[in-house]
NULOBA-561930 format. One record per residue: residue number from 1; residue in one letter; x, y, z of N, C-alpha, C, O, CB in turn. Coordinates in steps of 0.05 Angstrom, whole numbers, plus 5000, padded with zeros to 4 digits. Glycine has a CB too. Layout:
N
REC, NUM, A, X, Y, Z, X, Y, Z, X, Y, Z, X, Y, Z, X, Y, Z
...
***
This chain:
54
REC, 1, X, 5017, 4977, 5000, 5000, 5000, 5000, 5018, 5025, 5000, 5036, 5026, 5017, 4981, 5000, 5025
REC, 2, X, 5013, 5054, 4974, 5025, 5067, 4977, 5015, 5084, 4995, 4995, 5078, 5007, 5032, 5073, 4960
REC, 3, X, 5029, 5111, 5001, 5016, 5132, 5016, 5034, 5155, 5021, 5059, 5153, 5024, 5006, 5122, 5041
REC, 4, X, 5015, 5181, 5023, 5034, 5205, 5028, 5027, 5217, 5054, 5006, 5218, 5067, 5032, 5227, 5006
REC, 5, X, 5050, 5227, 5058, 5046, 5233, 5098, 5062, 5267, 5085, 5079, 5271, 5067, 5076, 5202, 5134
REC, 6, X, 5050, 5282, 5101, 5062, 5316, 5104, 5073, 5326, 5130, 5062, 5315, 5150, 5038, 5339, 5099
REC, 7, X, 5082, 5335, 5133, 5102, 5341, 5156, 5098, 5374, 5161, 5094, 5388, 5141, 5136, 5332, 5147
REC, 8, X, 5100, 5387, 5185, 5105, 5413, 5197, 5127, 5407, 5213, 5129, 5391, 5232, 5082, 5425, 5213
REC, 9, X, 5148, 5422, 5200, 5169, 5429, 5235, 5183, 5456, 5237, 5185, 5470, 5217, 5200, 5405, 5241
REC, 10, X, 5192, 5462, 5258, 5205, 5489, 5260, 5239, 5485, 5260, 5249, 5464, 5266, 5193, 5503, 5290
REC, 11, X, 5252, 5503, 5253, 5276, 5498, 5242, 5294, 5515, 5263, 5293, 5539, 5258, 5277, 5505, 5210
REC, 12, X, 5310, 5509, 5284, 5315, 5521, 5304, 5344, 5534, 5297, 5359, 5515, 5294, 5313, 5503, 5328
REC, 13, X, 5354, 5551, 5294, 5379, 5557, 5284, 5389, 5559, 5312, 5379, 5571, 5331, 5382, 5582, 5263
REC, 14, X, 5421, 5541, 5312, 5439, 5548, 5325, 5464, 5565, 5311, 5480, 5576, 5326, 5447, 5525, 5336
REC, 15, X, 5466, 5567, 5290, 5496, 5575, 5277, 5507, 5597, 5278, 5494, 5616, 5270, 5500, 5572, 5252
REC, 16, X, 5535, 5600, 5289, 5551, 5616, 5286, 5548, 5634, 5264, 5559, 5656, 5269, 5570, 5605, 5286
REC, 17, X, 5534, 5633, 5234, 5528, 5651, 5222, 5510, 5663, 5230, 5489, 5652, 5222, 5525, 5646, 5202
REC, 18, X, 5506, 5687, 5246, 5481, 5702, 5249, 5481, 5724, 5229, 5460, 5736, 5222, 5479, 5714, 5278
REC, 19, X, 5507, 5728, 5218, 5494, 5753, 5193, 5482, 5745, 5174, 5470, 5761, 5159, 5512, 5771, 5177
REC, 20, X, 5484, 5712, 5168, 5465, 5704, 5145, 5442, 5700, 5148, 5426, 5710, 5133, 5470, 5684, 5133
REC, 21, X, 5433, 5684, 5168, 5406, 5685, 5180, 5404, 5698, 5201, 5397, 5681, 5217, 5395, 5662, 5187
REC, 22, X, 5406, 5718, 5212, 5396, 5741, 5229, 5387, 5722, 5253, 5364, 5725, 5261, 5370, 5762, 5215
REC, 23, X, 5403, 5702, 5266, 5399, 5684, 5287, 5356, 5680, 5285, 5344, 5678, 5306, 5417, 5701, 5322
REC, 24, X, 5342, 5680, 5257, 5319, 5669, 5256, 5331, 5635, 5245, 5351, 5628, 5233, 5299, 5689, 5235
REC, 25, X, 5297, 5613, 5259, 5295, 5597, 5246, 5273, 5598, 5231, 5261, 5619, 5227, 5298, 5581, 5257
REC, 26, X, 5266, 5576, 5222, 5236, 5578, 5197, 5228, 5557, 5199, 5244, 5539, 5204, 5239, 5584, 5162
REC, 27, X, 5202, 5552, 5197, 5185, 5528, 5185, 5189, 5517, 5163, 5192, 5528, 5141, 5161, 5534, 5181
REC, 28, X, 5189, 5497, 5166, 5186, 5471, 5146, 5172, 5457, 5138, 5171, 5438, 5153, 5194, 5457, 5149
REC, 29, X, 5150, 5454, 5110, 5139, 5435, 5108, 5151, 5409, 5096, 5167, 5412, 5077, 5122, 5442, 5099
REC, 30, X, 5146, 5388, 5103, 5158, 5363, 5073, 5125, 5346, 5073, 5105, 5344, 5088, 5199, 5328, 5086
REC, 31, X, 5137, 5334, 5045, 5119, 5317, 5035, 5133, 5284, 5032, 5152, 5282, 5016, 5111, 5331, 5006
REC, 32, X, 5125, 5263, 5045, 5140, 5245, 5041, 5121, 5223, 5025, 5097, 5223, 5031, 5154, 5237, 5066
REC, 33, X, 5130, 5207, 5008, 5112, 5190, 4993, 5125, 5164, 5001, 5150, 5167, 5003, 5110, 5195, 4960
REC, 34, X, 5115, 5141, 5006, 5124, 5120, 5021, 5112, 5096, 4999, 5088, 5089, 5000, 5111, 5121, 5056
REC, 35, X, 5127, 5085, 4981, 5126, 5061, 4967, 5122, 5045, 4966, 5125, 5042, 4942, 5134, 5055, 4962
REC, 36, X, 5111, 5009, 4978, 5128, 4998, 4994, 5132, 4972, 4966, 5114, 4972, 4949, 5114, 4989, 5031
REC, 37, X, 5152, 4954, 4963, 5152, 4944, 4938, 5140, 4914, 4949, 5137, 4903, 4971, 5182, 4947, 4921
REC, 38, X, 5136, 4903, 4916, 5115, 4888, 4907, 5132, 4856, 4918, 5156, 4853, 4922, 5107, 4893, 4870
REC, 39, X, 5108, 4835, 4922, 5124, 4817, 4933, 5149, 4798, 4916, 5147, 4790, 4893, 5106, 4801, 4944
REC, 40, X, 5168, 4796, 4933, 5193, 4781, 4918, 5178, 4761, 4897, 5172, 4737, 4902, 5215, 4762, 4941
REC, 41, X, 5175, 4772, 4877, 5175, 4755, 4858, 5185, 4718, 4846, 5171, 4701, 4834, 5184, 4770, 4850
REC, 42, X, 5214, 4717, 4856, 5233, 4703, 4853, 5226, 4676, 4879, 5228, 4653, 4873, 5262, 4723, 4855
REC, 43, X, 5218, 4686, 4905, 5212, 4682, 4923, 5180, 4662, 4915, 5180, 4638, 4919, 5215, 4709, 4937
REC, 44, X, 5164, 4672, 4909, 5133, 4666, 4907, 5140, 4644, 4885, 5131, 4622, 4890, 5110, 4695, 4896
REC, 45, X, 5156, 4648, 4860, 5157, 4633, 4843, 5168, 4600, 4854, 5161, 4579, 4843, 5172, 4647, 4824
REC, 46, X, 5187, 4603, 4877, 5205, 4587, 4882, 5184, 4572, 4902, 5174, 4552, 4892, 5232, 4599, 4892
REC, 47, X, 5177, 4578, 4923, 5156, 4569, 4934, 5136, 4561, 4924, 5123, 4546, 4939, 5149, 4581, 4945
REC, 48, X, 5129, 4565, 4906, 5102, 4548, 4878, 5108, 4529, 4877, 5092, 4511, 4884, 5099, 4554, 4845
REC, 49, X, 5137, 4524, 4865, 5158, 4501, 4859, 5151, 4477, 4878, 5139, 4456, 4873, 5190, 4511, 4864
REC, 50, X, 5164, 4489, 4906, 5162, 4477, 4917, 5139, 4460, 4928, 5137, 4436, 4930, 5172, 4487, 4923
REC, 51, X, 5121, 4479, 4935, 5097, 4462, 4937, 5077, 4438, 4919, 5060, 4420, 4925, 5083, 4481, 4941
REC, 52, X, 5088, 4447, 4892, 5080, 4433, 4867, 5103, 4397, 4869, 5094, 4374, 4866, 5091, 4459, 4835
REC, 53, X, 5129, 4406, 4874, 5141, 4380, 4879, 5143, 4364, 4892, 5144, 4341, 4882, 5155, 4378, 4880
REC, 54, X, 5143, 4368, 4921, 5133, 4352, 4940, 5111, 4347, 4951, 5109, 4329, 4969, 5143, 4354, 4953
***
């Protein structure tokens, strides 16, 4: 089963660069899509086998 999950987080700056980011952090969204793959093929075939031979 596929599926997409979204995310909120806050982005906390520690770094020694404060003239680049003005010691702000920022929000973050992500989008993650989660795949999951199809059954071992090679596996299912081999096990057919098997059950068919003995």
């Amino acid at each position: 089963m596929n599926s997409f999950n979204i995310g909120l987080s806050y982005d906390v700056n520690l770094s020694q660069l404060s003239g680049a980011s003005q010691n702000n952090g920022g929000f973050e969204i992500s989008l993650k899509y989660i795949s999951l793959p199809k059954k071992d093929l090679v596996q299912d075939s081999f096990s057919n086998w098997l059950r068919k031979s003995f």
